[in-house]
N, CA, C and O atoms as a DFTB+ gen file, in Angstrom:
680 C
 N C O
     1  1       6.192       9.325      10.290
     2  2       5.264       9.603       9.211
     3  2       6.045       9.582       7.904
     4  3       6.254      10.690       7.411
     5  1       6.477       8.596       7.305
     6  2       6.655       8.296       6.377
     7  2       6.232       7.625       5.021
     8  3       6.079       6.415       4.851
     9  1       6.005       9.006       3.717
    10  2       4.857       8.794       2.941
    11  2       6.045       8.777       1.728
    12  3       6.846       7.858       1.555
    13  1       5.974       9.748       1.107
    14  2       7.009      10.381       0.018
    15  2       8.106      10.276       0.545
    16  3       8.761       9.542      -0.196
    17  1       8.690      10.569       1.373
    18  2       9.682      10.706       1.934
    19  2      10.491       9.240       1.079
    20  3       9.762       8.254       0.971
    21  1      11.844       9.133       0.540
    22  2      11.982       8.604      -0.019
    23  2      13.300       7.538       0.299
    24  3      14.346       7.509      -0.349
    25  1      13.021       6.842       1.249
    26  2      13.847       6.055       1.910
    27  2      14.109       4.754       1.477
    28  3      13.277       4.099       0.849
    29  1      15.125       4.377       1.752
    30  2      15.496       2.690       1.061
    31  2      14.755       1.557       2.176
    32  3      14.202       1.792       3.251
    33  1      14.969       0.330       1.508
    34  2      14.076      -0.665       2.064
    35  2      14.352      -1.293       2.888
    36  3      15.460      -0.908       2.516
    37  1      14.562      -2.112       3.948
    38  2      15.295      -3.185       4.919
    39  2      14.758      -4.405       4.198
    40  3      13.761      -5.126       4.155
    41  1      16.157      -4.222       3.565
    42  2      15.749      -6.131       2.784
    43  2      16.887      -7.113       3.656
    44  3      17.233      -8.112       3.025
    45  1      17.248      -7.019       4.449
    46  2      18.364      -7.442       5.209
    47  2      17.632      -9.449       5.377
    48  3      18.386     -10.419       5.452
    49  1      16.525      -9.513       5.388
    50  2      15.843     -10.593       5.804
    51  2      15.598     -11.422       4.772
    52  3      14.436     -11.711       4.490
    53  1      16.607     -11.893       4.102
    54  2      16.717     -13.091       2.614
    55  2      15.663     -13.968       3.064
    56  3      14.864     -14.413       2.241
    57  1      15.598     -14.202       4.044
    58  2      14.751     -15.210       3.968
    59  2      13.187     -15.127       4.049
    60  3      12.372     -15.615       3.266
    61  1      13.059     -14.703       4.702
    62  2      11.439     -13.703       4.546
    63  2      11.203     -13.416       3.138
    64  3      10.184     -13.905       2.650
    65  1      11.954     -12.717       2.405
    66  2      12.147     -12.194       1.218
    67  2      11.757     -13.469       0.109
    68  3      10.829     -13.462      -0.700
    69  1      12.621     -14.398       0.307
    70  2      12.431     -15.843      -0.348
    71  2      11.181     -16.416      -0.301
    72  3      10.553     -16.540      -1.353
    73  1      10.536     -16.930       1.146
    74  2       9.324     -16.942       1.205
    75  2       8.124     -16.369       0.675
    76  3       7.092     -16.877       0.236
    77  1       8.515     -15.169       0.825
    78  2       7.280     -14.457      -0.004
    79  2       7.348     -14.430      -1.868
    80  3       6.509     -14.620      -2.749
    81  1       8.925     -14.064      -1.853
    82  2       8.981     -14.479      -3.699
    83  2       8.211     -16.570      -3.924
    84  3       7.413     -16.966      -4.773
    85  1       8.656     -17.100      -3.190
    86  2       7.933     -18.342      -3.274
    87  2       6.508     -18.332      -2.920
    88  3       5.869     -19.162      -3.566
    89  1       5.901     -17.723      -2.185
    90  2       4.316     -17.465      -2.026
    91  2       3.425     -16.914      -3.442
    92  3       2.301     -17.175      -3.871
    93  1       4.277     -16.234      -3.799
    94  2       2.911     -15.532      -4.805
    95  2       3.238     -16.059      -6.016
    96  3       4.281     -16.669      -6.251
    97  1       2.358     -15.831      -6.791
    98  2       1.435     -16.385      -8.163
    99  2       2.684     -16.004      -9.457
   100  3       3.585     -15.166      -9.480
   101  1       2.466     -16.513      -9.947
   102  2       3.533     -16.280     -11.307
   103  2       2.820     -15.405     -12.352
   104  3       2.553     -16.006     -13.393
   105  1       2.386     -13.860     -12.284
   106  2       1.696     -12.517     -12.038
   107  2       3.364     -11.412     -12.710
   108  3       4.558     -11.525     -12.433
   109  1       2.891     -10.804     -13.293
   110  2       3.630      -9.469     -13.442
   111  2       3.489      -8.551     -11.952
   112  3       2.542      -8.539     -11.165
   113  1       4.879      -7.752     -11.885
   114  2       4.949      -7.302     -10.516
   115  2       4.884      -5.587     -11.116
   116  3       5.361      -5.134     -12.157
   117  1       4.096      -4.871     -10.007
   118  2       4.047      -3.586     -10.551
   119  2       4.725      -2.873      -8.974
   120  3       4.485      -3.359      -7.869
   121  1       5.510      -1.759      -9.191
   122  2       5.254      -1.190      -7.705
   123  2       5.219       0.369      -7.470
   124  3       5.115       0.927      -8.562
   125  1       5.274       1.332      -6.347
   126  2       5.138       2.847      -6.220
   127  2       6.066       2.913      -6.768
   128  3       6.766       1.900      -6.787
   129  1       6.446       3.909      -7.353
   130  2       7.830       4.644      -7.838
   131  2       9.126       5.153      -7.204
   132  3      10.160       5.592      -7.709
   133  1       8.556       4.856      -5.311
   134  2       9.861       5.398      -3.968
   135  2      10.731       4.121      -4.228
   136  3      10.432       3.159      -4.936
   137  1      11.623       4.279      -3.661
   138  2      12.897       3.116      -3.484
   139  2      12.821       1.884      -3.053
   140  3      13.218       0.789      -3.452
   141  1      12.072       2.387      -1.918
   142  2      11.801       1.417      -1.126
   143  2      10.759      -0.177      -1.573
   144  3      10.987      -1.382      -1.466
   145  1       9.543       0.669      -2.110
   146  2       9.439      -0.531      -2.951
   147  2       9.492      -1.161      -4.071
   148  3       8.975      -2.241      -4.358
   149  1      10.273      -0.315      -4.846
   150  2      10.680      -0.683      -6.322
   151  2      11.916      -1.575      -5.672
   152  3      11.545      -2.703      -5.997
   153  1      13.066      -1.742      -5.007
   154  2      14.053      -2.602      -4.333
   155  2      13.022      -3.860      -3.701
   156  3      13.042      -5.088      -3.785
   157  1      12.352      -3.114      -3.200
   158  2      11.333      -4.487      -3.005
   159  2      10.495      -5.687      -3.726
   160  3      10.030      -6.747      -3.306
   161  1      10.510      -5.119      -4.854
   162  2       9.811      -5.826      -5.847
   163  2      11.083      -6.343      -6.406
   164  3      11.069      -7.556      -6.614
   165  1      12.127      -5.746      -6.684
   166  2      13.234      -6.205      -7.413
   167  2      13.708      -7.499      -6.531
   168  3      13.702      -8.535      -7.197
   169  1      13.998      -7.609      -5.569
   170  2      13.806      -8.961      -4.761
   171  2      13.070      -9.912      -4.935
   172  3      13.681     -10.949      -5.195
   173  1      11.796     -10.006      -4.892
   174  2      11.167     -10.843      -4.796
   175  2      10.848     -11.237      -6.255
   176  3      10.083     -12.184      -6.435
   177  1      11.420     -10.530      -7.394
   178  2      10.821     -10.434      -8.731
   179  2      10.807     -11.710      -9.206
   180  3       9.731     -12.216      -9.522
   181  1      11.842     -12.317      -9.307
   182  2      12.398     -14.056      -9.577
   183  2      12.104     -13.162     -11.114
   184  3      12.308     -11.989     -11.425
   185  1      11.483     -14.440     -11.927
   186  2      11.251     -14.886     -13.389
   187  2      10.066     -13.887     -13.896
   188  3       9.833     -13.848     -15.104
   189  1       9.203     -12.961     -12.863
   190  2       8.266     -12.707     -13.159
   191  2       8.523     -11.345     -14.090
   192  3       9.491     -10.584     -14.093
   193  1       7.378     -11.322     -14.826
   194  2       7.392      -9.736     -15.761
   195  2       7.281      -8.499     -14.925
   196  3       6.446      -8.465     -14.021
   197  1       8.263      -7.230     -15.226
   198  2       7.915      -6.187     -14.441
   199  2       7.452      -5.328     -14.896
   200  3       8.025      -4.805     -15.852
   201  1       6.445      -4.900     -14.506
   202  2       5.654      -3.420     -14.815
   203  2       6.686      -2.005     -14.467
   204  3       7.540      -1.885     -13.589
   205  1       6.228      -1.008     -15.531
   206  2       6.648       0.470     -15.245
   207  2       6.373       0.471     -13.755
   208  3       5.610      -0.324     -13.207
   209  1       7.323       1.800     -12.903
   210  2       6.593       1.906     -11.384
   211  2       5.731       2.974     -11.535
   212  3       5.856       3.912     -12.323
   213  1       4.840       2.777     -10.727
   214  2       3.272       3.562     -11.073
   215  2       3.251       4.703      -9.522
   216  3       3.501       4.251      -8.405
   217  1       3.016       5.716      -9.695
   218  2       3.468       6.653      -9.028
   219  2       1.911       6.878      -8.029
   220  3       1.978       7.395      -6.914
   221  1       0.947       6.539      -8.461
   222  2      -0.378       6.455      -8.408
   223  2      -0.382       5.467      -7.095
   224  3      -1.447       5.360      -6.487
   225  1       0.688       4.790      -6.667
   226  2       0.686       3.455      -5.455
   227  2       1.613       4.042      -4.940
   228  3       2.576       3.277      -4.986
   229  1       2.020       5.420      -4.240
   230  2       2.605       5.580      -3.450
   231  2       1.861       5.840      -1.772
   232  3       0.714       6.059      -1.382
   233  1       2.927       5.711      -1.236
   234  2       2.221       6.103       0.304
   235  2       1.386       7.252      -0.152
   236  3       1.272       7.859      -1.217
   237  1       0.691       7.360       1.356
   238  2      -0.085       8.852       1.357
   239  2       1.034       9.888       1.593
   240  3       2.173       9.670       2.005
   241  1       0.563      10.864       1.303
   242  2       1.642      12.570       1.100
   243  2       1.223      13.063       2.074
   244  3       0.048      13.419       2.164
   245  1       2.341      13.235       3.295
   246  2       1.802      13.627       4.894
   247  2       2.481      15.159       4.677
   248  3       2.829      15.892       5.602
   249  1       2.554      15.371       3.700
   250  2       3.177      16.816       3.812
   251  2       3.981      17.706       4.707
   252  3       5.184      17.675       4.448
   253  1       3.627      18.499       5.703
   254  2       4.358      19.122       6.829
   255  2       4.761      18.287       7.438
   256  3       5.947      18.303       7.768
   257  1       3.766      17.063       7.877
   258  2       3.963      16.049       8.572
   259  2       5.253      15.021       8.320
   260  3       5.932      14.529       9.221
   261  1       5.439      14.803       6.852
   262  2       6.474      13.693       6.305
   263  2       7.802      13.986       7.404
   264  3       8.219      14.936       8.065
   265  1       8.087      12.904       7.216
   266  2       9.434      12.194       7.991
   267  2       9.633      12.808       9.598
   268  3      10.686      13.178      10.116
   269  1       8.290      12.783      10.180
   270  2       8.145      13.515      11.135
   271  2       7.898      12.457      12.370
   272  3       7.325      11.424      12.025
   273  1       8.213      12.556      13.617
   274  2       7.513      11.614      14.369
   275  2       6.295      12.012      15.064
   276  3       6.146      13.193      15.379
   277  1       5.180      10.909      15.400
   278  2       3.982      11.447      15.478
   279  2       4.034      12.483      17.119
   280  3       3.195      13.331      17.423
   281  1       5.064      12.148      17.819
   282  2       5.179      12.971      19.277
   283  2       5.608      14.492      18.621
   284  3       5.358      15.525      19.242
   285  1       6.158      14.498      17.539
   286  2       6.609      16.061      16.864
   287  2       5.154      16.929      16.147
   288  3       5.070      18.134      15.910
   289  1       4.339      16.094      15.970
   290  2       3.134      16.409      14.725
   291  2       2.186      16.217      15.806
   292  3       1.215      16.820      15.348
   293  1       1.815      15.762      16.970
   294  2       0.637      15.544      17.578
   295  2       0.233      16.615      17.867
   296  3       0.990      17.377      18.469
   297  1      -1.378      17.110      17.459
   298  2      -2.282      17.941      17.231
   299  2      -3.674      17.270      17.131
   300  3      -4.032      16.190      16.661
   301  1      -4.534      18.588      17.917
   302  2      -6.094      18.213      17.180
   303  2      -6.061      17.993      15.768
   304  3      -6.752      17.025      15.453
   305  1      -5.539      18.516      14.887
   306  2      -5.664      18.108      13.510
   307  2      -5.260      16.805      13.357
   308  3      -5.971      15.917      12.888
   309  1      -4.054      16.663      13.769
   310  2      -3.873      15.370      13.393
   311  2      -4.009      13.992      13.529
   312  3      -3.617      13.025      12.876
   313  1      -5.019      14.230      15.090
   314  2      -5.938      12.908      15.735
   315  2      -7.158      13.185      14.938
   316  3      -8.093      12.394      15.060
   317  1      -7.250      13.957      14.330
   318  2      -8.801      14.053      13.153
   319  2      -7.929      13.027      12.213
   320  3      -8.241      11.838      12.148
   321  1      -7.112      13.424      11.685
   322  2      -6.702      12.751      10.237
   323  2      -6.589      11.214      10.792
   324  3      -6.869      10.407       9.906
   325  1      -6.344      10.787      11.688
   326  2      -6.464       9.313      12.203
   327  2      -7.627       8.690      12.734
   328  3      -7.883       7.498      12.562
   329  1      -8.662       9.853      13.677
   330  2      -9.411       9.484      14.116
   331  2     -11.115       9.314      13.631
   332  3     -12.098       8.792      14.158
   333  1     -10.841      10.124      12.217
   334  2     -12.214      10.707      11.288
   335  2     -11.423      10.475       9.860
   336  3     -11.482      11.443       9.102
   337  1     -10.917       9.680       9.532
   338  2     -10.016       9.095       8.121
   339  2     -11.146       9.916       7.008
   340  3     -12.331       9.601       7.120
   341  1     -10.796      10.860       6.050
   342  2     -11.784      10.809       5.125
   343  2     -11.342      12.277       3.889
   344  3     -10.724      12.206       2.827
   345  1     -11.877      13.340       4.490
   346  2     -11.576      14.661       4.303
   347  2     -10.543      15.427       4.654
   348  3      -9.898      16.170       3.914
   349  1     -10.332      15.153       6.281
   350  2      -8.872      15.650       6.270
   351  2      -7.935      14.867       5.664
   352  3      -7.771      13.698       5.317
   353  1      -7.210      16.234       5.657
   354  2      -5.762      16.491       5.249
   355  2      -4.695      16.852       5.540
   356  3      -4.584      18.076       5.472
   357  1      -3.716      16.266       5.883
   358  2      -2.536      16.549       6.038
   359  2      -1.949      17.960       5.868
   360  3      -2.013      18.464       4.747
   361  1      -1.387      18.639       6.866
   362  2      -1.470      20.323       5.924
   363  2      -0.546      19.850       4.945
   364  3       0.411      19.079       5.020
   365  1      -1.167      20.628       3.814
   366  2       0.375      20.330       2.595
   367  2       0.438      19.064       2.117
   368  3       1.357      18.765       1.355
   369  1      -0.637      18.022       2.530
   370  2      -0.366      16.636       2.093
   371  2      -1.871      16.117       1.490
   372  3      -2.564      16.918       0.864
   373  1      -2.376      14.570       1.747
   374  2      -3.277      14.264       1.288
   375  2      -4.346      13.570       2.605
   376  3      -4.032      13.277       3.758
   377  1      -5.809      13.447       1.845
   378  2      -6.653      12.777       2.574
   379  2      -6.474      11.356       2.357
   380  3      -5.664      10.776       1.633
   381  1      -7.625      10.779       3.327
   382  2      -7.740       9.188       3.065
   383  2      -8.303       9.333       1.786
   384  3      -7.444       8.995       0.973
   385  1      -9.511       9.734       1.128
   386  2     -10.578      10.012       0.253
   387  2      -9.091      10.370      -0.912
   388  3      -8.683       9.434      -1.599
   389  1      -8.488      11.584      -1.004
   390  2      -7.868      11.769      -1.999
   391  2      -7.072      10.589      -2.281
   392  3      -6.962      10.237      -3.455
   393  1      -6.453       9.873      -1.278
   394  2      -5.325       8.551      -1.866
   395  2      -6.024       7.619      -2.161
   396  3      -5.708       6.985      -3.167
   397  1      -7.244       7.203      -1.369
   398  2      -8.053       6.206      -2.245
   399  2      -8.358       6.241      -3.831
   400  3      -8.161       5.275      -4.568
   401  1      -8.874       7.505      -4.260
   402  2      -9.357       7.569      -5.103
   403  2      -8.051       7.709      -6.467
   404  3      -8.404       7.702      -7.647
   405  1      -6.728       7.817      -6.104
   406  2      -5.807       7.411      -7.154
   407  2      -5.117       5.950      -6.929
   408  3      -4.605       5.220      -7.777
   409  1      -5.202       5.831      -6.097
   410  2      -4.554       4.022      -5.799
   411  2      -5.895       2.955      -6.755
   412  3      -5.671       1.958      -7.441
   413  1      -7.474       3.728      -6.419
   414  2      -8.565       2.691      -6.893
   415  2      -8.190       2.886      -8.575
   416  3      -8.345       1.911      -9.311
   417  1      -7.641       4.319      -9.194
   418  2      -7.783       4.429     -10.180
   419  2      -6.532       3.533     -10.772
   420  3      -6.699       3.195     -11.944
   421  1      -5.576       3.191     -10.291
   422  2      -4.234       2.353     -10.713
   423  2      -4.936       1.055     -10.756
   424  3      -4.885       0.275     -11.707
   425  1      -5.654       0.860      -9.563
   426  2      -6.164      -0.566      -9.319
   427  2      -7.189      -1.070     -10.324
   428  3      -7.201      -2.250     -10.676
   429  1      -7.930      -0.292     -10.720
   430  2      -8.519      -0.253     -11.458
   431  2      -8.188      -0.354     -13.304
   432  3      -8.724      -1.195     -14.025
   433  1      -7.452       0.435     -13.668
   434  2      -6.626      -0.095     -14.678
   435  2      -5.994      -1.601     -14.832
   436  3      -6.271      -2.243     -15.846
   437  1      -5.398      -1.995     -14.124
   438  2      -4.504      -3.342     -13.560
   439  2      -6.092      -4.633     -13.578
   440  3      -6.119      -5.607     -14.330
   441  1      -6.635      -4.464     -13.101
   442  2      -7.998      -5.215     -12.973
   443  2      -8.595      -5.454     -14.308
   444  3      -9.330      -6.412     -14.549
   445  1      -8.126      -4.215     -15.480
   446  2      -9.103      -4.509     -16.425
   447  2      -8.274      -5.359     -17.543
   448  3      -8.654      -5.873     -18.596
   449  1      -6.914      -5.306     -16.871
   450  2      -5.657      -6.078     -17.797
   451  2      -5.417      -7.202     -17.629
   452  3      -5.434      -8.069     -18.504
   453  1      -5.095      -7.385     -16.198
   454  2      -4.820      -9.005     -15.965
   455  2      -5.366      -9.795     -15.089
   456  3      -5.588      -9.230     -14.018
   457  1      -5.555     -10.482     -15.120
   458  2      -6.195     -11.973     -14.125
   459  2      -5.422     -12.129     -13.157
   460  3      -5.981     -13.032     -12.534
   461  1      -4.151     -11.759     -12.383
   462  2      -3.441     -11.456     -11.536
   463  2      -2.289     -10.768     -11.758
   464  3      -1.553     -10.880     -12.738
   465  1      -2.095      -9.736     -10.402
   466  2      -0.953      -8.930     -10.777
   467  2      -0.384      -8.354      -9.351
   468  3      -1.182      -7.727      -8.653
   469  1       0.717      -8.505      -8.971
   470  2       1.468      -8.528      -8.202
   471  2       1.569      -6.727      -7.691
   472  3       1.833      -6.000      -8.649
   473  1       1.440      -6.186      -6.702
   474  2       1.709      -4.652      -6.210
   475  2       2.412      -4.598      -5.155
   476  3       1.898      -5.207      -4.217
   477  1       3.355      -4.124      -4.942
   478  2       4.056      -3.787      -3.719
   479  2       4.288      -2.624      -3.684
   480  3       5.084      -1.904      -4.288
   481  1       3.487      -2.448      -2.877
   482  2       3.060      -1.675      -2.331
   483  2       3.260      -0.742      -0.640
   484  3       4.188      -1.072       0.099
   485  1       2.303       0.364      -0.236
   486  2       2.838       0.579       1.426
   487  2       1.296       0.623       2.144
   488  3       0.206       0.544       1.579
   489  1       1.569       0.761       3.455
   490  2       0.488       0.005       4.587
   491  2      -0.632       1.007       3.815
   492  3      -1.466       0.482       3.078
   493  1      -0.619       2.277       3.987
   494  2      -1.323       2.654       3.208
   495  2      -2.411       2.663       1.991
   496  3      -3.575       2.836       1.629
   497  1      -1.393       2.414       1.741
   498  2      -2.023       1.999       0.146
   499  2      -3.104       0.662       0.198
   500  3      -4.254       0.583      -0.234
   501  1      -2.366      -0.222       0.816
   502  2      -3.104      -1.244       0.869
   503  2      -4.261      -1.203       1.688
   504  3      -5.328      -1.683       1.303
   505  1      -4.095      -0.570       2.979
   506  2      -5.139      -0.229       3.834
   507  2      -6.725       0.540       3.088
   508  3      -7.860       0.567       3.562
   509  1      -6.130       1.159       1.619
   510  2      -7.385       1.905       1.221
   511  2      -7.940       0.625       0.376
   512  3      -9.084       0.835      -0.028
   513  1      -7.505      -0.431       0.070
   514  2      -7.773      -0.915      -0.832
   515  2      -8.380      -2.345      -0.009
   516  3      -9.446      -2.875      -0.320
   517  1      -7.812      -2.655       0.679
   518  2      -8.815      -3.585       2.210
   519  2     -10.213      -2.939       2.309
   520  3     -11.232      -3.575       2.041
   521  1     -10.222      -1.459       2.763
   522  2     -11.592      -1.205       2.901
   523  2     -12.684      -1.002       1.675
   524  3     -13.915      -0.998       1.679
   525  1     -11.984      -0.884       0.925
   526  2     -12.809      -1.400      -0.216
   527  2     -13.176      -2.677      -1.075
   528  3     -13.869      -2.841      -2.080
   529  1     -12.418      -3.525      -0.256
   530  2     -12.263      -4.994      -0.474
   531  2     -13.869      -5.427       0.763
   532  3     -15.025      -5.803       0.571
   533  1     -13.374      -5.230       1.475
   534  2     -14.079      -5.421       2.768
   535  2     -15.593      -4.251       2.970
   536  3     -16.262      -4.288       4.003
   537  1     -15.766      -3.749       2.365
   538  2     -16.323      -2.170       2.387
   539  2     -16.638      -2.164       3.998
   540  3     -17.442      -2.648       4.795
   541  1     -15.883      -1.601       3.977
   542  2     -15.804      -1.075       5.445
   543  2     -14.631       0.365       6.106
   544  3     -13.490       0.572       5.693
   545  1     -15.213       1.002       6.972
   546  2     -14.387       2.426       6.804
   547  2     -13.143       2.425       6.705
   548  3     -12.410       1.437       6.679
   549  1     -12.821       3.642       6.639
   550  2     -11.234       3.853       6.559
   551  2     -10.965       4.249       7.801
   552  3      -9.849       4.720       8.018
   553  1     -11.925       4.142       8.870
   554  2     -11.196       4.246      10.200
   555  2     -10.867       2.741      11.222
   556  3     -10.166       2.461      12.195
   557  1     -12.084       1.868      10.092
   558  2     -11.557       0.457      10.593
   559  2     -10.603      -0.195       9.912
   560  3      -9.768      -0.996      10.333
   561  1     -10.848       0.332       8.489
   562  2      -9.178       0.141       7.641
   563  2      -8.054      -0.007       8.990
   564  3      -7.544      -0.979       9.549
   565  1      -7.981       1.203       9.150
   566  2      -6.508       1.985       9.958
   567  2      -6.706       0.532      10.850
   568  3      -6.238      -0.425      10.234
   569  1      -7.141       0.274      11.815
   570  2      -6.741      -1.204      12.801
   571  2      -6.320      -2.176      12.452
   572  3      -5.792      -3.002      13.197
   573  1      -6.490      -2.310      10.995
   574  2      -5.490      -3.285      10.665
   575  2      -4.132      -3.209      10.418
   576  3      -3.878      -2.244       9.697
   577  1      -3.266      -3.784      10.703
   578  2      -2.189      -4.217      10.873
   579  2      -1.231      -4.866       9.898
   580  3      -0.795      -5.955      10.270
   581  1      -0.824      -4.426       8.746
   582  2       0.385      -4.716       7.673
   583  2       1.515      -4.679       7.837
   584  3       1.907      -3.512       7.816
   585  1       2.559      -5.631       8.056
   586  2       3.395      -6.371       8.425
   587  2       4.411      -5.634       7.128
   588  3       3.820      -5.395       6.074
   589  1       5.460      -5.391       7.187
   590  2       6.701      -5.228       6.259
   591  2       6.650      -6.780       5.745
   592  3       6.257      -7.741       6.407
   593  1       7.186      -6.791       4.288
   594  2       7.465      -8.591       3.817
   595  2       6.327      -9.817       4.164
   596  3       6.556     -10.974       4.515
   597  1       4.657      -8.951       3.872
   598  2       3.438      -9.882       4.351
   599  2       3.168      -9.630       3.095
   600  3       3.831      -8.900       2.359
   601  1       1.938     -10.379       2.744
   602  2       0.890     -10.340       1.988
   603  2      -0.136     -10.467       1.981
   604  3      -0.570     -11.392       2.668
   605  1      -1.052      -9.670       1.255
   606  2      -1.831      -9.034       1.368
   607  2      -3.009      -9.406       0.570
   608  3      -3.465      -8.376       0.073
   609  1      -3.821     -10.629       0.177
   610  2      -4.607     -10.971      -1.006
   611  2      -5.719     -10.479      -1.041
   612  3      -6.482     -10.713      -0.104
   613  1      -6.156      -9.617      -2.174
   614  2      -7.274      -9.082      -2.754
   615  2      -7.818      -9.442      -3.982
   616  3      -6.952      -9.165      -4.812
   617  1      -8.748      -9.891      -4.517
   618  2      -9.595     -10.721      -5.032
   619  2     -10.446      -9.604      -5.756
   620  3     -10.649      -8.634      -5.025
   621  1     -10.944      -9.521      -6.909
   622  2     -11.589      -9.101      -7.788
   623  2     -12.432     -10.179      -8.685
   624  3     -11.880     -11.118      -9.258
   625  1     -13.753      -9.944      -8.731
   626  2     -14.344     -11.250      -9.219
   627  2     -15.118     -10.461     -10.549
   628  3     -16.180     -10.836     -11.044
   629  1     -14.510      -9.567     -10.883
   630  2     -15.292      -8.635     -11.868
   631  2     -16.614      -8.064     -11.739
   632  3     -17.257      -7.562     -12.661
   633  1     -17.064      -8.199     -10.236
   634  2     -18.549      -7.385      -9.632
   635  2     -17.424      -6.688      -8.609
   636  3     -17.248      -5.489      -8.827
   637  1     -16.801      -7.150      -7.750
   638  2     -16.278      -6.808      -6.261
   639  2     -15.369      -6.871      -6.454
   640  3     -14.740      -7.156      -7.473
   641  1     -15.007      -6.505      -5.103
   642  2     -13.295      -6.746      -4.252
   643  2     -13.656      -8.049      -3.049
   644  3     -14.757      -8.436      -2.656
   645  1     -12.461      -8.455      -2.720
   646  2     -12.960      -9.513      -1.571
   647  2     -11.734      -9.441      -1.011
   648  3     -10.811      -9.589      -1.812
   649  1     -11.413      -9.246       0.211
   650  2     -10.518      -9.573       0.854
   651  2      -9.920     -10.790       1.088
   652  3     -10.388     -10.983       2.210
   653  1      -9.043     -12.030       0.808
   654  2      -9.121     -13.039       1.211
   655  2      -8.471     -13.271       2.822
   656  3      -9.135     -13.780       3.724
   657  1      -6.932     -12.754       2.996
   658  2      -6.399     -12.538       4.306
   659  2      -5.622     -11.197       4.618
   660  3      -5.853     -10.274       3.838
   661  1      -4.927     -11.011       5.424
   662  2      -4.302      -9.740       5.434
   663  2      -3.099     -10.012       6.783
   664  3      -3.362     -10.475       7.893
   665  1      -1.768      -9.572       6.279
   666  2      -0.893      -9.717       7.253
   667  2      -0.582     -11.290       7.240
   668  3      -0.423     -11.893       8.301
   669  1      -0.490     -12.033       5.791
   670  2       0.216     -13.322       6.087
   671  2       1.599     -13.466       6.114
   672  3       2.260     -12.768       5.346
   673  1       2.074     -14.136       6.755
   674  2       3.638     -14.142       6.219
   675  2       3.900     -15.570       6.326
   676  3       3.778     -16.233       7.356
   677  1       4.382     -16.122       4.837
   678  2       4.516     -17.083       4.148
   679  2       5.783     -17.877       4.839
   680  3       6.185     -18.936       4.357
């Protein structure tokens, strides 16, 4: 369970890394404020403009739970927080509902600025922002599957969100 918890990145994979800096759009890159993906963005950055890191795109805050493994944390509470995504909360940490609603508000800013813009971001994060791409729950969010060094295209047409794919790797 790693949210805040503030760990470095496995960039060990240049080439993956390359690929994906060659995949995406020539976009300003913004990312969470942890290590992990601010080093991440710094990789793949090439030529592109970088945004402040926005603290608002971090993982979710698993609180008691952080840097915990789920065989250490397994509880009725905490098959709610996976199995009913919404209201619960993490003791000491956050809901699905609470991280959505500051990731939409970053996303939301960024949307009203540029015509594309680069986030690197964590499964999380992106996962709230799929189901609102897709409108569809945050418990079918969770089944999807985000790949370390994938991408992730989300589409804003100035009515919606649109998902285009999820989990590509270039």
């Amino acid at each position: 369970m790693v949210g805040w918890t503030d760990l470095p990145a496995d960039l060990s994979n240049t080439d993956q890394i390359a690929r994906v800096s060659a995949a995406l759009p020539d976009a300003p890159i913004i990312s969470s404020d942890l290590l992990r993906t601010r080093t991440t963005a710094d990789a793949i950055q090439g030529t592109r403009s970088r945004l402040s890191h926005e603290k608002r795109f971090r993982e979710f805050h698993y609180g008691e739970w952080e840097n915990q493994t789920f065989d250490a944390i397994d509880s009725p509470e905490c098959r709610a927080f996976f199995d009913a995504p919404g209201t619960q909360k993490a003791p000491g940490g956050e809901s699905w509902n609470d991280v959505t609603e500051r990731v939409n508000a970053g996303c939301d800013v960024l949307t009203g600025t540029y015509s594309d813009i680069i986030i690197v971001a964590h499964m999380g994060v992106i996962l709230t922002q799929w189901a609102r791409a897709l409108n569809i729950t945050p418990y079918e969010a969770l089944g999807q599957v985000i790949e370390p060094l994938s991408i992730t295209r989300i589409t804003w047409d100035g009515t919606k969100f649109e998902g285009d794919f999820a989990n590509h790797h270039p």
